[in-house]
PQR file with spaces between the fields and no chain letter, atoms N, CA, C, O and H, PARSE charges and radii, in Angstrom:
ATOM       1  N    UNK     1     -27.783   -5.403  -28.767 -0.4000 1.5000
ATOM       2  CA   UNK     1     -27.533   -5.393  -30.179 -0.0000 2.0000
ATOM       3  C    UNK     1     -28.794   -5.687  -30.983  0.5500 1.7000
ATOM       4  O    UNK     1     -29.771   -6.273  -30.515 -0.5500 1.4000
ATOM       5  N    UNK     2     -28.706   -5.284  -32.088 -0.4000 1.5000
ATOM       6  CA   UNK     2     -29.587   -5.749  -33.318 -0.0000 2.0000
ATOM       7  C    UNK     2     -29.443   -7.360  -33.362  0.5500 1.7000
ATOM       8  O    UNK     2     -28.345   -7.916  -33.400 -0.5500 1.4000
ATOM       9  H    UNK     2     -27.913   -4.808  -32.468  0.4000 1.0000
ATOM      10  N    UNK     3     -30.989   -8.214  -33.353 -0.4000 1.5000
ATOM      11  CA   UNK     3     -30.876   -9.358  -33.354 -0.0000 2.0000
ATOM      12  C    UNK     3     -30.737   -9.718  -35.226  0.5500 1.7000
ATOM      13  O    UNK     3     -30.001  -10.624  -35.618 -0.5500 1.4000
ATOM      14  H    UNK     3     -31.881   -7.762  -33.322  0.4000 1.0000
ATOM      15  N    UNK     4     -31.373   -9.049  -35.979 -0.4000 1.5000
ATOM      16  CA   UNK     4     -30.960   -8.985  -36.971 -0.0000 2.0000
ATOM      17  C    UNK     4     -29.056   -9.336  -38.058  0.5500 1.7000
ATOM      18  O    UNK     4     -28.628   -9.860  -39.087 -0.5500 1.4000
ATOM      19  H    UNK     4     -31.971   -8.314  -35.660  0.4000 1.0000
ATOM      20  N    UNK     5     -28.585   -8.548  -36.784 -0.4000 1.5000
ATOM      21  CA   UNK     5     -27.002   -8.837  -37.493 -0.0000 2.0000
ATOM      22  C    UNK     5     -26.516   -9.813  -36.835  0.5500 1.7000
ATOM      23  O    UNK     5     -26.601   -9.969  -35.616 -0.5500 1.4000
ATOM      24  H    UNK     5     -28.933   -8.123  -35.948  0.4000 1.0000
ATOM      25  N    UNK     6     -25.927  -10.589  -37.695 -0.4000 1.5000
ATOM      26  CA   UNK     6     -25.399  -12.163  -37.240 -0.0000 2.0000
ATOM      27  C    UNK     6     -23.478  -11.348  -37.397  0.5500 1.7000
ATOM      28  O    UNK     6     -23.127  -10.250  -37.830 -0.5500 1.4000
ATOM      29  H    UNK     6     -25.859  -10.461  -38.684  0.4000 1.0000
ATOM      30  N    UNK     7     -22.757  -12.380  -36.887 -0.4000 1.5000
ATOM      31  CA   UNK     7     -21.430  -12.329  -36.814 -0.0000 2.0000
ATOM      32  C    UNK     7     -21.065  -13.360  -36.401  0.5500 1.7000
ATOM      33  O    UNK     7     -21.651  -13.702  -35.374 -0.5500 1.4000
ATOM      34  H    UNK     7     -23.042  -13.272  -36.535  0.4000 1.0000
ATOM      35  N    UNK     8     -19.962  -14.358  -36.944 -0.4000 1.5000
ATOM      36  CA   UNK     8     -19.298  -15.516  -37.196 -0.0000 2.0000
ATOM      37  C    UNK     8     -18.113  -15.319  -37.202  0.5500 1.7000
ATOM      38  O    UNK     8     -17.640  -14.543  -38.032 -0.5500 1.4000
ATOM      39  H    UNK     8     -19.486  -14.079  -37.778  0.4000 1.0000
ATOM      40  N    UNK     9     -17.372  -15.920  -36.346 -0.4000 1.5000
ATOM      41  CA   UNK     9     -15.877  -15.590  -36.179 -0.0000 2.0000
ATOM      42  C    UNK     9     -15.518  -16.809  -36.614  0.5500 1.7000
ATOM      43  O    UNK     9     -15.714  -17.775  -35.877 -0.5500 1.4000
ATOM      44  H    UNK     9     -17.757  -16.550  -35.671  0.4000 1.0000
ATOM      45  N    UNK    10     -14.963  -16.966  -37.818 -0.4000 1.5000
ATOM      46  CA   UNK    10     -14.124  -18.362  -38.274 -0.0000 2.0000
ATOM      47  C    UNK    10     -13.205  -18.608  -37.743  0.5500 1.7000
ATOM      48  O    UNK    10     -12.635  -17.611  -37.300 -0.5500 1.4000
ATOM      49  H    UNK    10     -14.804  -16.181  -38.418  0.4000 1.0000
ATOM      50  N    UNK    11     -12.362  -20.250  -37.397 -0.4000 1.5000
ATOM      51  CA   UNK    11     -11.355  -20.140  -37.026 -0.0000 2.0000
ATOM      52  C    UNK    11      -9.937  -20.082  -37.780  0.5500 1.7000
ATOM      53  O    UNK    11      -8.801  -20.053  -37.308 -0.5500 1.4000
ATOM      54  H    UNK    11     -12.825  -21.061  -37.757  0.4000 1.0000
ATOM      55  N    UNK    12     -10.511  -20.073  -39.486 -0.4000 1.5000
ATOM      56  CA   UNK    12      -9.229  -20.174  -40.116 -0.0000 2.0000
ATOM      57  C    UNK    12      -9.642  -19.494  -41.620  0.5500 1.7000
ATOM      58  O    UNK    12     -10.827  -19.426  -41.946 -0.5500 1.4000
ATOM      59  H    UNK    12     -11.434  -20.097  -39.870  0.4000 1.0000
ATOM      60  N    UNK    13      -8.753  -19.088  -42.347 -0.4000 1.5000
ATOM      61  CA   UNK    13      -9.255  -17.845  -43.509 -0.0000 2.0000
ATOM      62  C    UNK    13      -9.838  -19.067  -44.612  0.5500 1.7000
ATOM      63  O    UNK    13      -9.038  -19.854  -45.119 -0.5500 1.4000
ATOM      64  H    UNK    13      -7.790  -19.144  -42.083  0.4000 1.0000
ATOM      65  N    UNK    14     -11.091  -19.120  -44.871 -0.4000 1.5000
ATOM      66  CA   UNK    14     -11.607  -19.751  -45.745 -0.0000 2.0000
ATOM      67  C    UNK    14     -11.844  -19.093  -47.222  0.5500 1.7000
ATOM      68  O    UNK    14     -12.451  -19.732  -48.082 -0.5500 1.4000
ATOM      69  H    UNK    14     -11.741  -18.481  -44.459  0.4000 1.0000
ATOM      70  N    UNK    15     -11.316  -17.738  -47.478 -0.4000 1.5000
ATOM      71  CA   UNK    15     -10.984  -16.476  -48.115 -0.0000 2.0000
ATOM      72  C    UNK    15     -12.239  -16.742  -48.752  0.5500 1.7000
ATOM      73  O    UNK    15     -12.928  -17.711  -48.432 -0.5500 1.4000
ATOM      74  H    UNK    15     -10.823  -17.220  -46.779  0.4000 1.0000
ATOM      75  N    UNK    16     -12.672  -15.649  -49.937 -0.4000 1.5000
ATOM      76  CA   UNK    16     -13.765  -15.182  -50.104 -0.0000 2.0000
ATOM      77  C    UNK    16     -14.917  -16.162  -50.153  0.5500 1.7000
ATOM      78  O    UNK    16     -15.812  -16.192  -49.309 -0.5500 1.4000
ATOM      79  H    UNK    16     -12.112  -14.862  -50.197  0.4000 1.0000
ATOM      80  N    UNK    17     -14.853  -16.756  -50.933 -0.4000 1.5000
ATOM      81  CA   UNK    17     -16.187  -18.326  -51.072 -0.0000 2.0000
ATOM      82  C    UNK    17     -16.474  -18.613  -50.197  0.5500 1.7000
ATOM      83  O    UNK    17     -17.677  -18.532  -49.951 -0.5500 1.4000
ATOM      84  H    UNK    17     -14.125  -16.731  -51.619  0.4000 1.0000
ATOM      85  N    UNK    18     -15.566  -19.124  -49.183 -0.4000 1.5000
ATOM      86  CA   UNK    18     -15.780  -20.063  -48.141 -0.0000 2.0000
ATOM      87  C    UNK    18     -16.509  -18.959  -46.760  0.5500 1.7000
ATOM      88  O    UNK    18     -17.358  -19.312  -45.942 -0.5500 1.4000
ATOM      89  H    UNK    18     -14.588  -19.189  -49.383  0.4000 1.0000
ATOM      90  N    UNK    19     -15.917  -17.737  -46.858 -0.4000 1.5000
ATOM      91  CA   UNK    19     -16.519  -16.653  -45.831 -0.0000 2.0000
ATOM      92  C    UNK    19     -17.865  -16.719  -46.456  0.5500 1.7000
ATOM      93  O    UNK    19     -18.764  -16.972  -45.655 -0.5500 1.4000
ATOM      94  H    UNK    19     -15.227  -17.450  -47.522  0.4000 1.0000
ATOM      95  N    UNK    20     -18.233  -16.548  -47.735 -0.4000 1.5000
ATOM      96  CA   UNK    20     -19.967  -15.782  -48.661 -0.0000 2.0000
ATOM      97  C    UNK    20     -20.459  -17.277  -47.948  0.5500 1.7000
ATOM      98  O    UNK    20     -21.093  -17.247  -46.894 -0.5500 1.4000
ATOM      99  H    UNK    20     -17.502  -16.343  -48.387  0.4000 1.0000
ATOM     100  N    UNK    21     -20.248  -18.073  -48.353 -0.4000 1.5000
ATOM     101  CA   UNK    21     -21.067  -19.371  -48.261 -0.0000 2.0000
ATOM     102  C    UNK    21     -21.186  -19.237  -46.708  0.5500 1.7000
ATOM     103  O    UNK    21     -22.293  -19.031  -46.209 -0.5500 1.4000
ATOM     104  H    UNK    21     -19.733  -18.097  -49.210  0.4000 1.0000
ATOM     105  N    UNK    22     -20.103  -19.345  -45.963 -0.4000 1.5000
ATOM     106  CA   UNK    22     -21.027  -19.166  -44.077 -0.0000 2.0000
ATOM     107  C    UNK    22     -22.175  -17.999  -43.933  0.5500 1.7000
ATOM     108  O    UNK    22     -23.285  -18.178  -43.432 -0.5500 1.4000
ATOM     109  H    UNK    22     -19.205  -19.512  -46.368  0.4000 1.0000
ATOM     110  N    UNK    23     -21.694  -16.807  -44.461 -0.4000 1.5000
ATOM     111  CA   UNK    23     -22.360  -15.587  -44.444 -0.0000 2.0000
ATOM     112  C    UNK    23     -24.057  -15.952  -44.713  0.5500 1.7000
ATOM     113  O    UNK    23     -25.031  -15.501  -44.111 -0.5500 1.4000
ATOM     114  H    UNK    23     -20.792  -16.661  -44.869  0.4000 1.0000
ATOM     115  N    UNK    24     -24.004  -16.929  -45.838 -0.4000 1.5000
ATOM     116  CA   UNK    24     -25.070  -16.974  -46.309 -0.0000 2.0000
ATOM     117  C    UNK    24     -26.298  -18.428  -45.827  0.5500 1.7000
ATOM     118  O    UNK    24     -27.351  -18.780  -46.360 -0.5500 1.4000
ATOM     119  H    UNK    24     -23.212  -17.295  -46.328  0.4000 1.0000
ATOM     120  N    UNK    25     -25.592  -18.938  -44.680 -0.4000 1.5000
ATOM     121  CA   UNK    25     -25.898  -19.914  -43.841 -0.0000 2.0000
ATOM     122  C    UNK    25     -26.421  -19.234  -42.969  0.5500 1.7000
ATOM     123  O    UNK    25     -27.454  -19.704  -42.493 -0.5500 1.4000
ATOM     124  H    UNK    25     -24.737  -18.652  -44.247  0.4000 1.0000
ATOM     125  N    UNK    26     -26.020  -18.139  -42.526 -0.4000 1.5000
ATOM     126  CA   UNK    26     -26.628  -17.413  -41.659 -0.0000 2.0000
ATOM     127  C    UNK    26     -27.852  -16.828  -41.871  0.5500 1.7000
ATOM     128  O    UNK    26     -28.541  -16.609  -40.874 -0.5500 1.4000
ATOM     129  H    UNK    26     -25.181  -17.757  -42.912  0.4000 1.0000
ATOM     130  N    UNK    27     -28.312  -16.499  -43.063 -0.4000 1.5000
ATOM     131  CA   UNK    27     -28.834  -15.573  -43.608 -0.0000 2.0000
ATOM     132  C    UNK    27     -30.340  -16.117  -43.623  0.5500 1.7000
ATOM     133  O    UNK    27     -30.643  -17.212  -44.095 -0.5500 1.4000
ATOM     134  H    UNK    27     -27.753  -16.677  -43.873  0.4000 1.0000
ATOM     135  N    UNK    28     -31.343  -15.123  -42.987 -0.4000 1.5000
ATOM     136  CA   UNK    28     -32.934  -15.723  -42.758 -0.0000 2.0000
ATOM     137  C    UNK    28     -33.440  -14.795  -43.536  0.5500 1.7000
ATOM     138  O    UNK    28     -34.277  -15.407  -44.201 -0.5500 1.4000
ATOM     139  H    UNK    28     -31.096  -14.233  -42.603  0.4000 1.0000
ATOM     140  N    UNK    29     -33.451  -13.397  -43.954 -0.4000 1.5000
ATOM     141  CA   UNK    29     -34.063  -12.677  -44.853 -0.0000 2.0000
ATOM     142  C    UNK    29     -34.775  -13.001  -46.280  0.5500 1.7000
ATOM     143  O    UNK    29     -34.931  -14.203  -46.493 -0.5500 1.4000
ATOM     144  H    UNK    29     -32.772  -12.901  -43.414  0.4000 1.0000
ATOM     145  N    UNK    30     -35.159  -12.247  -47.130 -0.4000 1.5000
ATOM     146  CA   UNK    30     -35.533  -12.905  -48.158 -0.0000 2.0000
ATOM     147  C    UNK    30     -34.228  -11.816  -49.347  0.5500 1.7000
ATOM     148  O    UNK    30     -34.141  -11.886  -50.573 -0.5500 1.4000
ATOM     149  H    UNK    30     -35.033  -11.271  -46.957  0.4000 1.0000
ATOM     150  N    UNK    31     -33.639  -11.172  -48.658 -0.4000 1.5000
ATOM     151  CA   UNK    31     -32.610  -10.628  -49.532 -0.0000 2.0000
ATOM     152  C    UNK    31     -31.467  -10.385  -48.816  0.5500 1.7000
ATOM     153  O    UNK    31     -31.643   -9.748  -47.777 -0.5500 1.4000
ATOM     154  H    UNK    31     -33.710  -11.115  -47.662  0.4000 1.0000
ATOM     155  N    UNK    32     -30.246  -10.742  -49.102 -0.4000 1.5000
ATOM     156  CA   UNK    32     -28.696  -10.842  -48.659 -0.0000 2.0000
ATOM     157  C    UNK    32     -28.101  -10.159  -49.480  0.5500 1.7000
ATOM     158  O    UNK    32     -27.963  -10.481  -50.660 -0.5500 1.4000
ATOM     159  H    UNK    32     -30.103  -11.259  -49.946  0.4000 1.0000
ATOM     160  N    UNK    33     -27.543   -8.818  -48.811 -0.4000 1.5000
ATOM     161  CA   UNK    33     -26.009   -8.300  -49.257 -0.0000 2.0000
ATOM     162  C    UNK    33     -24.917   -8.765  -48.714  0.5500 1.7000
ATOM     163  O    UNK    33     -24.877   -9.261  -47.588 -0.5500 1.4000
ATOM     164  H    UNK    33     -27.656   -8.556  -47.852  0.4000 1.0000
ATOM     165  N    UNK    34     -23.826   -8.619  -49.578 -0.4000 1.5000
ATOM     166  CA   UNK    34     -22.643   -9.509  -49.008 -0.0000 2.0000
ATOM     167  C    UNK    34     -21.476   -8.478  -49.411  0.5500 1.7000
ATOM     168  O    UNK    34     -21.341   -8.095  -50.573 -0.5500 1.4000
ATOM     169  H    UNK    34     -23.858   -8.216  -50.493  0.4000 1.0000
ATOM     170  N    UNK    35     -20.613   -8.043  -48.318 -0.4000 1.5000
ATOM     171  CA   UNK    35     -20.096   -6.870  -48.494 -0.0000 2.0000
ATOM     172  C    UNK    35     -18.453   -7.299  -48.283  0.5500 1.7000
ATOM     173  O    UNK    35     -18.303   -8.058  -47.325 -0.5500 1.4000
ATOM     174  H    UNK    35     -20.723   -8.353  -47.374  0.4000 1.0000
ATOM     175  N    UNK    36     -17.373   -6.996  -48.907 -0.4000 1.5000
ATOM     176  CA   UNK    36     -15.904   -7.295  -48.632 -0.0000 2.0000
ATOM     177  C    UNK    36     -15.205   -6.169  -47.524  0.5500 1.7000
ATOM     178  O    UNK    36     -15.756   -5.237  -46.938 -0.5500 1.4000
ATOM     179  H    UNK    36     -17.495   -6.380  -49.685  0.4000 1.0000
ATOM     180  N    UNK    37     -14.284   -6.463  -47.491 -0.4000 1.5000
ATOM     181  CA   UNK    37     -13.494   -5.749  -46.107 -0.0000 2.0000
ATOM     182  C    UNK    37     -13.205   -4.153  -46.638  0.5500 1.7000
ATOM     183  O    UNK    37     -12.929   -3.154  -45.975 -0.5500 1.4000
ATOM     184  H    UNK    37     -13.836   -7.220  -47.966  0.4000 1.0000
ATOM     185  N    UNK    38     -13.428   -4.372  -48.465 -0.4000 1.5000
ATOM     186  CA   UNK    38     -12.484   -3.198  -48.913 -0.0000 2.0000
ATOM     187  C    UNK    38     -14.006   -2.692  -49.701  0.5500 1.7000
ATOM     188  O    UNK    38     -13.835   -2.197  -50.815 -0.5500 1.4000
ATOM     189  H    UNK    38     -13.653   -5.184  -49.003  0.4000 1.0000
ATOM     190  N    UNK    39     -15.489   -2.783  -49.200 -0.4000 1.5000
ATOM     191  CA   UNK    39     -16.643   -2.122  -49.798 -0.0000 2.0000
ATOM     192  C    UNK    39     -16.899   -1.467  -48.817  0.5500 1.7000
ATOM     193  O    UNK    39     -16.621   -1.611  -47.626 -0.5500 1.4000
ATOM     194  H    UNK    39     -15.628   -3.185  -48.295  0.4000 1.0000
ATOM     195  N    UNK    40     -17.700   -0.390  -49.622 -0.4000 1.5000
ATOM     196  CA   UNK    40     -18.589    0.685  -48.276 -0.0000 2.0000
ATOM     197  C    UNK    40     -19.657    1.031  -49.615  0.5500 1.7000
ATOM     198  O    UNK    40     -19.554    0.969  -50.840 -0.5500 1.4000
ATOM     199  H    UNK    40     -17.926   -0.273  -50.589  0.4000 1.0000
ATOM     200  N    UNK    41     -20.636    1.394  -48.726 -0.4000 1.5000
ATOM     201  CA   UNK    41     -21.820    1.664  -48.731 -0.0000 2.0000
ATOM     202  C    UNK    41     -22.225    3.019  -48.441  0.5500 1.7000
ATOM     203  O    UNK    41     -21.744    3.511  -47.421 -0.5500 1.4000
ATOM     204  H    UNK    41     -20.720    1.445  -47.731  0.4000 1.0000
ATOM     205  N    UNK    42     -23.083    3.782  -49.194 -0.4000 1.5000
ATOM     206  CA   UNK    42     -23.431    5.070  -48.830 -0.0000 2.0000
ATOM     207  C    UNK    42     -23.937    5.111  -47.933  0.5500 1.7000
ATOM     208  O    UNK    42     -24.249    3.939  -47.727 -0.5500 1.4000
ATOM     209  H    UNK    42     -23.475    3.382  -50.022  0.4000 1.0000
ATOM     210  N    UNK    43     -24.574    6.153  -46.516 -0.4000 1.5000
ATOM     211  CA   UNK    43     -25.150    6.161  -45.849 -0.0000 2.0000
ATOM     212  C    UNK    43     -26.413    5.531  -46.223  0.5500 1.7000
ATOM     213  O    UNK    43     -26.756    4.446  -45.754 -0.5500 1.4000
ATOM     214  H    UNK    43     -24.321    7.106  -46.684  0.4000 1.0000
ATOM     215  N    UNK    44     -27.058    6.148  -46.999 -0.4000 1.5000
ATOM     216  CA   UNK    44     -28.879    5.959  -47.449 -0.0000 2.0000
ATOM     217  C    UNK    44     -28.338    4.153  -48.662  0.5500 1.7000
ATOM     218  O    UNK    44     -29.425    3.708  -49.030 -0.5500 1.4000
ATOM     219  H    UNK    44     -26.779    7.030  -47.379  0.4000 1.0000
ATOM     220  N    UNK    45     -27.567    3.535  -49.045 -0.4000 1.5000
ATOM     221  CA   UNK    45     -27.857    2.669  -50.262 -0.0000 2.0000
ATOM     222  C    UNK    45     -28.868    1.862  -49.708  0.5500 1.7000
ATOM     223  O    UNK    45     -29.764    1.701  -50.536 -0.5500 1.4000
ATOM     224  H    UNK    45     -26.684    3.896  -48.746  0.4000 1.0000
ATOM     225  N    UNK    46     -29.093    1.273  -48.610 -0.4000 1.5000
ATOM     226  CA   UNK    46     -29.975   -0.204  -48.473 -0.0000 2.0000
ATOM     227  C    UNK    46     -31.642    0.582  -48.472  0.5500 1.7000
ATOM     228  O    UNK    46     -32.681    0.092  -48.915 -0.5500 1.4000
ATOM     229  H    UNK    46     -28.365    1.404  -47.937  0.4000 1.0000
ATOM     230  N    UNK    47     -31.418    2.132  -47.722 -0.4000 1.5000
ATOM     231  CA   UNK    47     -32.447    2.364  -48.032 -0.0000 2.0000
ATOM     232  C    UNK    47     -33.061    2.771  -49.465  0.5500 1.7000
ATOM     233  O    UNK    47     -34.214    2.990  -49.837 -0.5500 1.4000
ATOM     234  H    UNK    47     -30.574    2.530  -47.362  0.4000 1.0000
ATOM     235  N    UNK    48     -31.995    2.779  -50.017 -0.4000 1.5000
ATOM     236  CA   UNK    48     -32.706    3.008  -51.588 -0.0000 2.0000
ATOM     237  C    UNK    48     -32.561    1.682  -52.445  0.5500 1.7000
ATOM     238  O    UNK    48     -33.277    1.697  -53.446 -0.5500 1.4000
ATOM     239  H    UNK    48     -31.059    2.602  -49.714  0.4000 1.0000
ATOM     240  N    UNK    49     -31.969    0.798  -52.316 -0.4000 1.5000
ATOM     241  CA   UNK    49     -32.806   -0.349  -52.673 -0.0000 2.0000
ATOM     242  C    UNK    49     -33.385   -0.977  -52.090  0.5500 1.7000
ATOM     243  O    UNK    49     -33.048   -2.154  -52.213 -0.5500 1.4000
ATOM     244  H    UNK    49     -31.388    0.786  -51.502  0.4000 1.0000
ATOM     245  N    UNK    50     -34.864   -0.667  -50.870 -0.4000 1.5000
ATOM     246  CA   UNK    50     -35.713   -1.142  -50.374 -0.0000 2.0000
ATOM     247  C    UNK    50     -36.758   -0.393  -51.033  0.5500 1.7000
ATOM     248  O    UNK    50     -37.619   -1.052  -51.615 -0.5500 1.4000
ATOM     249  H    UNK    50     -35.138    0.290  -50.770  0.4000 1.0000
ATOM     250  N    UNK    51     -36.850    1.086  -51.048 -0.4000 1.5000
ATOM     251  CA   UNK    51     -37.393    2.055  -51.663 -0.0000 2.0000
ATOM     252  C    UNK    51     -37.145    1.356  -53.256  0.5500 1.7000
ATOM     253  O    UNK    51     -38.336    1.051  -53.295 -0.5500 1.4000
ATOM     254  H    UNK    51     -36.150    1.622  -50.575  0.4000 1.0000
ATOM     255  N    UNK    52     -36.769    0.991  -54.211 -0.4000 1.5000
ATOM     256  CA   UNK    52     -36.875    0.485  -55.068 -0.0000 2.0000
ATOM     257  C    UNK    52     -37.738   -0.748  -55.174  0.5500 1.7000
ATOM     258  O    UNK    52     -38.697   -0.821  -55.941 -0.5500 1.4000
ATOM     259  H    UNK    52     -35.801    1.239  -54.180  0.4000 1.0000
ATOM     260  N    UNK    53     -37.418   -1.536  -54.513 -0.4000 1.5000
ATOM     261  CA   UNK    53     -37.670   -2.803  -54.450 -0.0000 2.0000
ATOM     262  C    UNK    53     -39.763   -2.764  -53.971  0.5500 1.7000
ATOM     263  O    UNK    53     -40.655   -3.582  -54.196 -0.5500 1.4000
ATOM     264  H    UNK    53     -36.639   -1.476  -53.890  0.4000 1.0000
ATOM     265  N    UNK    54     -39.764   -1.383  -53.261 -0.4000 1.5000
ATOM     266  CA   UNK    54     -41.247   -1.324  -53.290 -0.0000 2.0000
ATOM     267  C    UNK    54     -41.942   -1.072  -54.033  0.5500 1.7000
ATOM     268  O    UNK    54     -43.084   -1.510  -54.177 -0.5500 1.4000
ATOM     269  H    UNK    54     -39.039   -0.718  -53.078  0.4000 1.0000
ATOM     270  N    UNK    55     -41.164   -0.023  -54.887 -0.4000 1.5000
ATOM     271  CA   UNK    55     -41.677    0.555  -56.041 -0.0000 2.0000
ATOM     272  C    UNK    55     -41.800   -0.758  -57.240  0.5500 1.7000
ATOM     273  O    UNK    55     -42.584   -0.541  -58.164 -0.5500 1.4000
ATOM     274  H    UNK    55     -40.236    0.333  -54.770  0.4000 1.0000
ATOM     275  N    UNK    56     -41.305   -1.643  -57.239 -0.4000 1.5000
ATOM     276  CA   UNK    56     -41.076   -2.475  -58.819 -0.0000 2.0000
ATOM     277  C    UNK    56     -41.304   -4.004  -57.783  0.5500 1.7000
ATOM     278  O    UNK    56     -40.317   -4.716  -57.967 -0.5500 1.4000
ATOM     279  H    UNK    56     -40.668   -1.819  -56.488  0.4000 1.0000
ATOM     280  N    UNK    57     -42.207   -4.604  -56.880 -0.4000 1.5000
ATOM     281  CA   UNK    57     -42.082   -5.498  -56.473 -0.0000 2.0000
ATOM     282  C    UNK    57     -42.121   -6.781  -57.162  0.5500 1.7000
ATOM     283  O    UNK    57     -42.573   -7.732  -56.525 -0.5500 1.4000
ATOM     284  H    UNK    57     -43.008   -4.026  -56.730  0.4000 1.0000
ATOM     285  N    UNK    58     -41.624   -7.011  -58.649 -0.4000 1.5000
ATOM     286  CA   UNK    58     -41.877   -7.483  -59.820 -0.0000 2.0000
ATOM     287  C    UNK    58     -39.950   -8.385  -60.075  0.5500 1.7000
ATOM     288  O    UNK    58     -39.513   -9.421  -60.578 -0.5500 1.4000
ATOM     289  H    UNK    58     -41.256   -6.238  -59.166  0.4000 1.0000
ATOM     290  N    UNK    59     -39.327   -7.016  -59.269 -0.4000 1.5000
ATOM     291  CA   UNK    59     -37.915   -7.225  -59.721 -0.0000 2.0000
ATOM     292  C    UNK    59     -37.320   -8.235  -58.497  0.5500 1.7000
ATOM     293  O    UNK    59     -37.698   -8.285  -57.327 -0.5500 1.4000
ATOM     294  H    UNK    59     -39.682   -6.176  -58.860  0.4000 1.0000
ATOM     295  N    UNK    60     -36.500   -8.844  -59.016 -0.4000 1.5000
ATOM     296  CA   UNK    60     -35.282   -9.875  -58.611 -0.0000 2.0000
ATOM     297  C    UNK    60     -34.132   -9.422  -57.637  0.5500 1.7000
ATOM     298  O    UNK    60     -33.228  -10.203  -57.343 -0.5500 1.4000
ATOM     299  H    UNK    60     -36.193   -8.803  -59.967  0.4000 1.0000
C-alpha cells in the first residue's frame, strides 16, 4: 500500500467532528482534505489544486 494513506477504524460512531478531528491526528502533510461518505472527487481535482497551489504559492 501507499504509506501515505492512513486508515483508522474507530470503535464507535463519533459522527462527523469526532471522525475530522481523528482524521486530522493522523494527518503529517502540510495540506488535509477531508472527504464524507456521500463526496467524490473528480478524477484530476487534487491534481488541480496542487497545480494551483504552484502557480499562486502565496495562497492558503
Amino acid at each position: 500500500g501507499d504509506a501515505r494513506i492512513k486508515i483508522s477504524f474507530g470503535k464507535e460512531n463519533q459522527h462527523i467532528s469526532g471522525a475530522s478531528n481523528e482524521a486530522l491526528k493522523l494527518a503529517t502533510g502540510e495540506f488535509v482534505a477531508l472527504l464524507d461518505n456521500d463526496d467524490e472527487l473528480s478524477p484530476d481535482a487534487l491534481y488541480e489544486n496542487v497545480k494551483l497551489l504552484n502557480e499562486y504559492p502565496e495562497a492558503d
